[in-house]
C-alpha positions in Angstrom: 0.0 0.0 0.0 2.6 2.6 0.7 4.2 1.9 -2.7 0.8 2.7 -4.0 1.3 6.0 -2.3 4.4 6.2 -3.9 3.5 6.5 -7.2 0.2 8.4 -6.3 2.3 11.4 -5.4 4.9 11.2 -7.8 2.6 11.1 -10.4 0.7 14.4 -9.0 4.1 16.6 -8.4 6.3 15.3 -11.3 5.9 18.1 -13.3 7.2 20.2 -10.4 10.4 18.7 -10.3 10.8 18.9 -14.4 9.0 22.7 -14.7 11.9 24.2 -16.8 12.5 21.6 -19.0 8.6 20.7 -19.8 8.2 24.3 -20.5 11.1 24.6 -22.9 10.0 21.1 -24.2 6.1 21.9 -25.0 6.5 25.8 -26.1 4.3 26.7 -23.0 4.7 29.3 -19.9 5.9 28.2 -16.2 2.2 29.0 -15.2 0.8 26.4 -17.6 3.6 23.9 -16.4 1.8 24.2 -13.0 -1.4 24.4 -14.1 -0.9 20.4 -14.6 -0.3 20.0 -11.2 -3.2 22.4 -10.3 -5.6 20.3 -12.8 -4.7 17.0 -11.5 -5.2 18.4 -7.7 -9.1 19.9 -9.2 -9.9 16.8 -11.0 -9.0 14.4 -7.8 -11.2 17.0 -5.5 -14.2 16.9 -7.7 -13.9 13.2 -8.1 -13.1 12.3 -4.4 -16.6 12.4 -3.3 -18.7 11.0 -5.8 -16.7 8.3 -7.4 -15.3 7.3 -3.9 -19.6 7.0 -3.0 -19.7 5.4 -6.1 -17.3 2.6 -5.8 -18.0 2.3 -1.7 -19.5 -1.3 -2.3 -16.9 -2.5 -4.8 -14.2 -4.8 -3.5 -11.4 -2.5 -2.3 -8.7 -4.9 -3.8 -10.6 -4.8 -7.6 -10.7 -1.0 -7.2 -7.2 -0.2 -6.6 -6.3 -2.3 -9.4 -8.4 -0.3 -11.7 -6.9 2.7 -10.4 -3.4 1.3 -10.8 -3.9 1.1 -14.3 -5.2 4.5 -14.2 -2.2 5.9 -13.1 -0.1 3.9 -15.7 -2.1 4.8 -18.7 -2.2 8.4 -17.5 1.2 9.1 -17.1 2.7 6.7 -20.8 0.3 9.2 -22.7 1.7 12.6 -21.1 5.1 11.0 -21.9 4.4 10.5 -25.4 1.9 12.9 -26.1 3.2 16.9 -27.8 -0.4 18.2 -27.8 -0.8 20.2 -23.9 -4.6 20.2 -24.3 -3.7 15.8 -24.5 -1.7 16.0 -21.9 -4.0 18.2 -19.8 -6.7 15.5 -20.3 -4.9 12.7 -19.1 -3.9 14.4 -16.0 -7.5 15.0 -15.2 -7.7 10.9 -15.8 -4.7 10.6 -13.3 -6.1 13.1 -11.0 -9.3 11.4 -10.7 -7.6 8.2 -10.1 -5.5 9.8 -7.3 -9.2 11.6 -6.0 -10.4 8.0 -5.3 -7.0 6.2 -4.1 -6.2 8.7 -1.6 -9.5 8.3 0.5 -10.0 4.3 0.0 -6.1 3.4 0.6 -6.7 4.8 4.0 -9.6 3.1 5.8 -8.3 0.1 3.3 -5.5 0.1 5.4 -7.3 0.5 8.7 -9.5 -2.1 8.2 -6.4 -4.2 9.0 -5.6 -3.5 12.2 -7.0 -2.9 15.6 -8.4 0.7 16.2 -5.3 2.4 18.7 -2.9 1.0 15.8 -4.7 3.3 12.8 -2.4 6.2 13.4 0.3 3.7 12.8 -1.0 2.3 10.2 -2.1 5.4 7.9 1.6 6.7 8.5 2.8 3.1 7.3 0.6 3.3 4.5 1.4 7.1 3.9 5.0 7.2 4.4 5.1 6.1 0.5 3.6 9.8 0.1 6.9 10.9 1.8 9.2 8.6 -0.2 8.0 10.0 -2.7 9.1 13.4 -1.9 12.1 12.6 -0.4 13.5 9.9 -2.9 11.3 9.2 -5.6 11.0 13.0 -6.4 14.5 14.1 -6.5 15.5 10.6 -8.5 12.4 11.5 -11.3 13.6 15.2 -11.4 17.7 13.2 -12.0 16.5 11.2 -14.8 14.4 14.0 -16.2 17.7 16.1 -16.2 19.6 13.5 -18.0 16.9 11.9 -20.4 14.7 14.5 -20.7 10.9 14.9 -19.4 9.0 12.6 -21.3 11.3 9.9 -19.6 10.0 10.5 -16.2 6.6 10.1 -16.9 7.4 6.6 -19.5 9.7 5.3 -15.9 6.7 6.1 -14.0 4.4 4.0 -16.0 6.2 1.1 -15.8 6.4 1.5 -12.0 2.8 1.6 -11.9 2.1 -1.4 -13.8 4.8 -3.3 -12.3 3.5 -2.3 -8.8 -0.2 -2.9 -10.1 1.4 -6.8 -10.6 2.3 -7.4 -7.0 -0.8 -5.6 -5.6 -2.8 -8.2 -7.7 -0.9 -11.0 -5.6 0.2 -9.5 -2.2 -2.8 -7.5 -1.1 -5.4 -9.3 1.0 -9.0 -8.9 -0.4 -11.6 -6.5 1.4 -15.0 -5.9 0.7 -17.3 -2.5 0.3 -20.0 -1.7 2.4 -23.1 0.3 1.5 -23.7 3.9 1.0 -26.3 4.7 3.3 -28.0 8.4 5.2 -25.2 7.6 8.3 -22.3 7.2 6.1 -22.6 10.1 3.0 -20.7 13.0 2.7 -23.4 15.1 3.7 -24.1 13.5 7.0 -19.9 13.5 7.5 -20.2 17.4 6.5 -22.9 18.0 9.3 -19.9 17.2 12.2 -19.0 20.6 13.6 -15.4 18.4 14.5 -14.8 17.6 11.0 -15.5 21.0 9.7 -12.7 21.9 11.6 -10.1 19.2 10.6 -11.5 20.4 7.1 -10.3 23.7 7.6 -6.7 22.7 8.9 -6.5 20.2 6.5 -7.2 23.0 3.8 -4.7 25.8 5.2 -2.0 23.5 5.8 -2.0 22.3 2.7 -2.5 25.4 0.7 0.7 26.3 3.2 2.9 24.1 1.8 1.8 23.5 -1.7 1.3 26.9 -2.5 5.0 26.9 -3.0 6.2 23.8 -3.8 4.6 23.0 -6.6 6.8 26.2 -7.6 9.9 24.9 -5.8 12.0 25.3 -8.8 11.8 29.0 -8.8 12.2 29.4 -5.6 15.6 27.6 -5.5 16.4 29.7 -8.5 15.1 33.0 -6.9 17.7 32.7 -3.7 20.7 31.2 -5.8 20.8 27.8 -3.5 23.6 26.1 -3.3 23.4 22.7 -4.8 20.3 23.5 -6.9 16.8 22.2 -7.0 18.0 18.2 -6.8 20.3 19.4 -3.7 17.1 21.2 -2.2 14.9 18.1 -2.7 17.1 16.0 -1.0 17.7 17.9 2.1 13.7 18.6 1.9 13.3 14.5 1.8 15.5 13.9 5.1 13.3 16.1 6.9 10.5 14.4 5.8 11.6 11.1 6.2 12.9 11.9 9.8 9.6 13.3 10.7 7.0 10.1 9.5 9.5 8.2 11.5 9.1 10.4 14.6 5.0 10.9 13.8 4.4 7.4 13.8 5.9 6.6 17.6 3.8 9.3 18.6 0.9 10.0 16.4 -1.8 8.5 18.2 -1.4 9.3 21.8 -0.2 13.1 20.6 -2.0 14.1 17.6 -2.8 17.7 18.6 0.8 18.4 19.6 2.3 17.1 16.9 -0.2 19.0 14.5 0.9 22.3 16.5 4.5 21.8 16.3 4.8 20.7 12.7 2.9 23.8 11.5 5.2 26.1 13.6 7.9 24.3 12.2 6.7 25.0 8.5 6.4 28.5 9.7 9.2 29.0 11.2 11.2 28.0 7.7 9.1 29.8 5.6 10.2 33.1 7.8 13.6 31.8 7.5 13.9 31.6 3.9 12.2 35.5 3.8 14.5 36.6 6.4 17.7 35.3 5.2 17.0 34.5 1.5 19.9 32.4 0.0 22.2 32.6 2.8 24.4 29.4 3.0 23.8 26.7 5.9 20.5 28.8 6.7 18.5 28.5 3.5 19.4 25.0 3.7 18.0 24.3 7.2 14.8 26.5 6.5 14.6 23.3 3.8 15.2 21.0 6.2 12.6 22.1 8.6 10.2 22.3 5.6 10.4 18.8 4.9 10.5 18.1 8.4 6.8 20.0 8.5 5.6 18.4 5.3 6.5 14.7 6.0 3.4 13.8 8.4 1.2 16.5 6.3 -1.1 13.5 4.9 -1.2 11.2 8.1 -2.1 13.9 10.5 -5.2 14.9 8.9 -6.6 11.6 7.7 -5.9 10.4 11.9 -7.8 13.1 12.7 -10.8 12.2 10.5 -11.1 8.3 11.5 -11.1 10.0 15.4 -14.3 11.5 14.3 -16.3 8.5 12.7 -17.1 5.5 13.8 -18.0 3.9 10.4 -17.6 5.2 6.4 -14.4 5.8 6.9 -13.6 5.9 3.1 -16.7 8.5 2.6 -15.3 11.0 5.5 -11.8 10.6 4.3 -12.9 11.6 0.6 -14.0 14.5 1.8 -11.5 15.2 3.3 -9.2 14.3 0.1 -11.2 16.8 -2.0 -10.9 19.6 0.8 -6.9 18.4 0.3 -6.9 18.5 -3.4 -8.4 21.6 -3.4 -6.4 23.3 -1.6 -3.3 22.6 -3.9 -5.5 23.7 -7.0 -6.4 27.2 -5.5 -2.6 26.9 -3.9 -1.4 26.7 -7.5 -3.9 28.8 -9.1 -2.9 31.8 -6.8 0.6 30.8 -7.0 0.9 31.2 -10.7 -1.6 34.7 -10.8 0.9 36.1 -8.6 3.7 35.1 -11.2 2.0 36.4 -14.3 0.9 39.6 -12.3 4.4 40.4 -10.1 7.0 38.2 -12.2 10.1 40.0 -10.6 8.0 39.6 -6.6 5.7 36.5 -7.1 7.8 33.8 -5.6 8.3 35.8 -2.5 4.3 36.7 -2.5 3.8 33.1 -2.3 6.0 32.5 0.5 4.6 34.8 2.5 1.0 33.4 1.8 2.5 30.4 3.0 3.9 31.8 6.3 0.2 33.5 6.8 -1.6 30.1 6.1 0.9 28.0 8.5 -0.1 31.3 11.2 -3.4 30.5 10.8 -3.8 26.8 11.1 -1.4 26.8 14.0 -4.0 29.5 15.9 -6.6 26.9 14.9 -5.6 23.7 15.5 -3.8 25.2 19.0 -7.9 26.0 20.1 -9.1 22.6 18.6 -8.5 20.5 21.7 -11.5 18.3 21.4 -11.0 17.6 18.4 -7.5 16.8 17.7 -8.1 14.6 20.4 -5.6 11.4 21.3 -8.3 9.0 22.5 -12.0 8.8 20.9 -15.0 10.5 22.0 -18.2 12.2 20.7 -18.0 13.3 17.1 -20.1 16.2 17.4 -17.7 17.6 19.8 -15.6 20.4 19.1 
């Protein structure tokens, strides 16, 4: 499952990695280069909720395997495709793959293991999102260096199917359950406590996606030493060395550790305003960064199976389409502050960052209730 993860969000944040050289490649602006991350994020939030309610009685095992394939078809046609309106479509194809994996993988997972192990178990599950990041990321944005950027996506695809294989002989079968007035998304909307994960979950990700997903300019705007491979390797480690950390402590400290990795984001995004490209420092601010990004997925998606007791997969769609949205509007506002303030717009969308991380940390500091460790009523705040 984590290696399902894996691919999941290299697939989404490739072309992040690869920005220059796609938009030399295709003829086409920076903005348009993250516009197919921003697409991707749209189509998996409009998808989460309805195809994940959709599929809810479908064997979990047949439904990730369709996905897989998803994926692998998706991301061979980007790499051999020259038409962007082509390769826009088939991101929207990945994306809503990605809208449905995100959410089922999860309570997949969970359905596995006894209840005070499901912290453990999403970080397990998610700590292929980190990988990702932290290895798979820099490696695809190596080989896109060297081979070009049509090779990432071709590598990628053969991941996918080759990880579609195992999955069809590893994984244990589960079945669905049916959609029902308890378990849809409206009835998991009507919680006052998931509102409020809902609202973390959408400023901590517009936090750190807002820039990201223009990383590349950012390493470029402050001169970094090393480059962008350099800066996604020490922005990995943190990672890494955070879902390690998170997963000791994830279920009997959730709040505190939600708190303290948003101060940490924070705190680096101020660094890398305050000191710029200054050697040693810029690198730590990236350190802490991927030290505050690494349990990003596995916070939020503890916090929602604290608030239900059963349709896991619906509540954690929703939350997946409050997540995915976030990045679109992220990178949406990220690239109109680009276009409108090219010599100023990276440094615009750090500071939205720093104000998003301020915000979140206010919120999720007040949200005792319901970042609580042990389980209780799910109407309470």
């Amino acid at each position: 499952m984590a290696s399902v993860t894996f691919v999941g969000i290299l697939s989404e944040l490739v072309p992040s990695g690869i920005l220059p050289q796609m938009t030399e490649g295709l003829g086409i602006e920076e903005s348009e280069v993250g516009f197919l991350v921003g697409v991707y994020a749209l189509a998996s939030a409009f998808a989460a909720i309805p195809v994940v309610s959709a599929t809810l009685a479908f064997n979990r095992k047949t439904l990730l395997m369709a996905l897989l394939i998803g994926f692998a078809v998706s991301n061979i046609v980007v790499g051999v495709s020259s038409s962007y309106p082509v390769i826009v479509a088939f991101r929207i194809v990945g994306g809503i793959c990605a809208g449905v994996m995100w959410p089922m993988i999860a309570a997949y997972g969970t359905r596995l293991v006894p209840e005070h192990m499901h912290g453990k178990a999403i970080t397990v599950i998610m700590s292929g999102n980190t990988l990702g990041i932290s290895i798979g990321l820099p490696l695809m944005t190596t080989v896109g260096l060297a081979f070009g950027w049509r090779s990432v996506f071709l590598v990628l695809g053969a991941i996918v199917a080759i990880i579609a294989v195992l999955s069809h002989f590893y994984l244990p079968v589960v079945k669905g359950e049916q959609l029902s007035k308890s378990n849809s998304p409206l009835a998991v909307l009507k919680m006052p406590s998931m509102l409020i994960v809902l609202l973390l979950t959408f400023l901590s990700v517009a936090a750190h996606y807002g820039i990201y997903t223009y990383i590349t300019l950012l390493v470029e705007l402050i001169s970094f030493a090393g480059g962008i491979s350099v800066a996604l390797l020490i922005f990995g480690i943190g990672s890494v060395i955070s879902v390690i950390v998170s997963a000791k402590y994830i279920d009997a400290y959730l709040r505190p550790l939600i708190v303290l990795m948003l101060a940490v984001g924070a705190i680096s995004m101020a660094m890398l305003l305050t000191f710029k490209g200054t050697l040693v420092i810029s690198h730590a601010a990236f350190f802490l960064w991927g030290l505050a990004f690494g349990p990003l997925v596995t916070m939020y998606q503890t916090a929602v199976t604290k608030q239900v007791d059963e349709a896991r997969d619906i509540a954690t769609s929703v939350q997946s389409s409050v997540f995915n949205l976030s990045i679109m509007i992220a990178t949406w506002v990220g690239g109109l502050l680009l276009n409108c303030f090219p010599a100023s717009g990276v440094k615009l969308i750090v500071y939205l960052s720093l104000v998003c991380f301020i915000l979140a940390i206010i919120i999720a500091f007040q949200s005792k209730r319901t970042l609580r460790s042990s389980r209780g009523p799910s109407t309470n705040l």
